[in-house]
N, C-alpha and C positions, 0 to 999 in steps of 0.2 A: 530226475524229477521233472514232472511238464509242467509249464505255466500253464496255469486256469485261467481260462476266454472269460475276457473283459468285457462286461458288458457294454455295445453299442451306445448306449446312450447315458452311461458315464464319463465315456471319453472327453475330456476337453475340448471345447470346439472354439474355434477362432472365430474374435468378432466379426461379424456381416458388416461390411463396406459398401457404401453407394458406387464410391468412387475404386476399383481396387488397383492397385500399382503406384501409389501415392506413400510417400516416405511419411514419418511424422508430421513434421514441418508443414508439410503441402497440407497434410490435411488441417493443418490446425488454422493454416492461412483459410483453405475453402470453407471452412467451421466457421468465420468469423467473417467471410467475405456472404456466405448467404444467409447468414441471420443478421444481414441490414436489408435483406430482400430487395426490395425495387429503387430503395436508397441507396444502397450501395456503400462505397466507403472509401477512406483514403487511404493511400499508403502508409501517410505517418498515423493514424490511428490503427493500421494494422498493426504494425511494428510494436504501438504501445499496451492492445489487445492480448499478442499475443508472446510477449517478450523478448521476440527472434530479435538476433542482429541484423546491422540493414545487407549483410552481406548474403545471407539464409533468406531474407524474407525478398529480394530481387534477384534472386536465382529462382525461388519456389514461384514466384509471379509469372517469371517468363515459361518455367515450365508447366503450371498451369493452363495459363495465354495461347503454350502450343498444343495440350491436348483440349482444348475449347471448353472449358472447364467453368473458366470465368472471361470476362470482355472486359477492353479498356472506354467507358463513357466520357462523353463532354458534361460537365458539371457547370450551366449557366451563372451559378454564383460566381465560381472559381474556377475557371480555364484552364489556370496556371498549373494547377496542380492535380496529378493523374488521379482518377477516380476509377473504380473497379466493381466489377458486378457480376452477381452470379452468371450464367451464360443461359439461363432457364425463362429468367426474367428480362423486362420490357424496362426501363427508366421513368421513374415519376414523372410526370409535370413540372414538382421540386425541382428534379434535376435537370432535363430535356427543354421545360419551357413551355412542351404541350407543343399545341398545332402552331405559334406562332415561330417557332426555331425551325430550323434544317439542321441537323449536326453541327446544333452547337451555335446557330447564327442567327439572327433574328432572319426572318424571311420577310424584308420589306418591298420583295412585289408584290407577293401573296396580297401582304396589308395594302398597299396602296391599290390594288381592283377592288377590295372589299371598301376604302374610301369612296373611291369613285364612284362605286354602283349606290354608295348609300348618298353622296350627293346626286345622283342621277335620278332618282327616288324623291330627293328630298324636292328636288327642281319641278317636277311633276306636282308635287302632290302639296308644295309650299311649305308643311308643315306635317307632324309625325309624331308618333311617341315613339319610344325601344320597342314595345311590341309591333308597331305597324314594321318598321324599319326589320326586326328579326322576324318577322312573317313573309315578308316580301319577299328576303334571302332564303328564306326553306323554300317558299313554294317553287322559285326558280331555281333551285339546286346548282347554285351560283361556285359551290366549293364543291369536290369530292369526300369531303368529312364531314360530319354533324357537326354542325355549330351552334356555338350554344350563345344564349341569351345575355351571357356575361361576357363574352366575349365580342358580340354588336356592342353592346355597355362601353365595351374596352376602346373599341374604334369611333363611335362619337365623341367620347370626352376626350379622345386624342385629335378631334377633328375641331372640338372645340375649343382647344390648347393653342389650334394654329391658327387659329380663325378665322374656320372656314364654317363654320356652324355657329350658333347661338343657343342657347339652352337658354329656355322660358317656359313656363307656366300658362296653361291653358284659361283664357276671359271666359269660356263656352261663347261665345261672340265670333261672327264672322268665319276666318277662318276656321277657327277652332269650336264651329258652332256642334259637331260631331265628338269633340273630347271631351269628358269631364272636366268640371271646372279646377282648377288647381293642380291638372296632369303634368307632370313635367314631359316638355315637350321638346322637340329641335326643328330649328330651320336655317335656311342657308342665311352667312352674316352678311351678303350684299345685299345691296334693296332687289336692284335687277336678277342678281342669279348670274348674272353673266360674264363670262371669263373670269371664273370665280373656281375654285375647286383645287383639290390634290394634283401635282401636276404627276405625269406619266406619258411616257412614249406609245407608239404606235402599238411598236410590238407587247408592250405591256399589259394594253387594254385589251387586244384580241379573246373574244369570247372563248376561242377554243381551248386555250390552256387551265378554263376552269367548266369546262364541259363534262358533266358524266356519261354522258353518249361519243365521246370522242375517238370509240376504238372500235366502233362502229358505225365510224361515217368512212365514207368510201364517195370519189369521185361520182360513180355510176347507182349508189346504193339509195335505198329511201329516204335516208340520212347522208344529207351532199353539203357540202358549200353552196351550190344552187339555190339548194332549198331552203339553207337555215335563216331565218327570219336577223336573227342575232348580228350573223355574219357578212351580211347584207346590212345591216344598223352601220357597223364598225365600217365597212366600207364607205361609207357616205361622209363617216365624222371626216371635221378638217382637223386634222394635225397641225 
């Protein structure tokens, strides 16, 4: 007697897999490491997610880890303890820090030329609000990233914490005859201005290292050392 042909599309089909070659485990670890998305997660809330033992769930991590699957992140709250992430996604702010971190480290050179140039600014102009001060830094394209407006925010009132700056409120009087009255305002906290400021080496301050034209300057090119107005400034400063 012959078997009757099965139709096609009654056959059992096996679930469809993002990931395929992955045991149980793994996937239930990568189920639960990308639905915290850009937040990511720790190991011991994995463990508690997904009820593995910790001997399943750091075996499944490593073999993950080597098919790129999911990344091990720095977690600014907590260092100490490994954090994990889809391998698709970028790390929050939460987690990363934003622009102000490198892999997990505060980045305070970064911040200390952003200091500098917003005392060099202030020196000039005596007095300022957040937006002069976050205008100045867009127009000169002082960083490689957008910077935001809460983020100058961040570097005066740390400027003001060391006191190097003063936060006041604008008379409309005299200096401040250009600001609204009652703007909150900053200026340098010495009378003079002078030898006053964030302190920073040579190599610190050099314009080049926050240049967005820097991959296109060239000894002989239009864009030189010769020419750059900036790099010609730094030359001059006394250290």
């Amino acid at each position: 007697m012959s078997r009757r042909p099965v139709n096609p599309s009654l056959k059992r089909k096996r679930p469809e897999t993002d990931s395929p070659g992955l045991v149980d485990a793994e996937r239930a670890i990568l189920d639960s490491i990308k639905g915290k998305k850009d937040l990511g997660i720790w190991a011991r809330d994995i463990k508690q997610e997904t009820k593995l033992t910790d001997h399943v769930v750091n075996k499944s991590l490593k073999s993950l880890l080597a098919k790129k699957l999911i990344k091990e992140v720095v977690n600014i709250q907590n260092k100490g303890k490994k954090h994990y992430m889809a391998f698709e996604f970028e790390p929050s702010k939460e987690i990363s820090g934003g622009e102000w971190y490198v892999d997990g480290n505060l980045d305070k050179e970064l911040i200390n030329v952003l200091k500098q140039l917003c005392f060099r600014y202030l020196r000039t102009q005596k007095v300022a609000t957040l937006d002069g001060v976050y205008n100045e830094l867009k127009k000169n394209r002082v960083v490689t990233f957008d910077i935001s407006n809460q983020q100058v925010s961040e570097i005066l009132n740390s400027m003001v914490l060391d006191n190097d700056l003063i936060e006041v409120k604008s008379t409309g009087l005299g200096d401040y005859h250009s600001i609204p009255i009652g703007t909150v305002c900053y200026r340098i906290a010495s009378a003079a201005g002078v030898a006053k400021g964030p302190k920073m080496g040579a190599f610190a301050s050099i314009p080049c290292g926050a240049c967005p034209r820097i991959s296109l300057c060239t000894p002989d090119g239009v864009i030189s050392p010769g020419t750059c107005v900036y790099y010609t400034k730094w030359l001059s400063i006394d250290f």
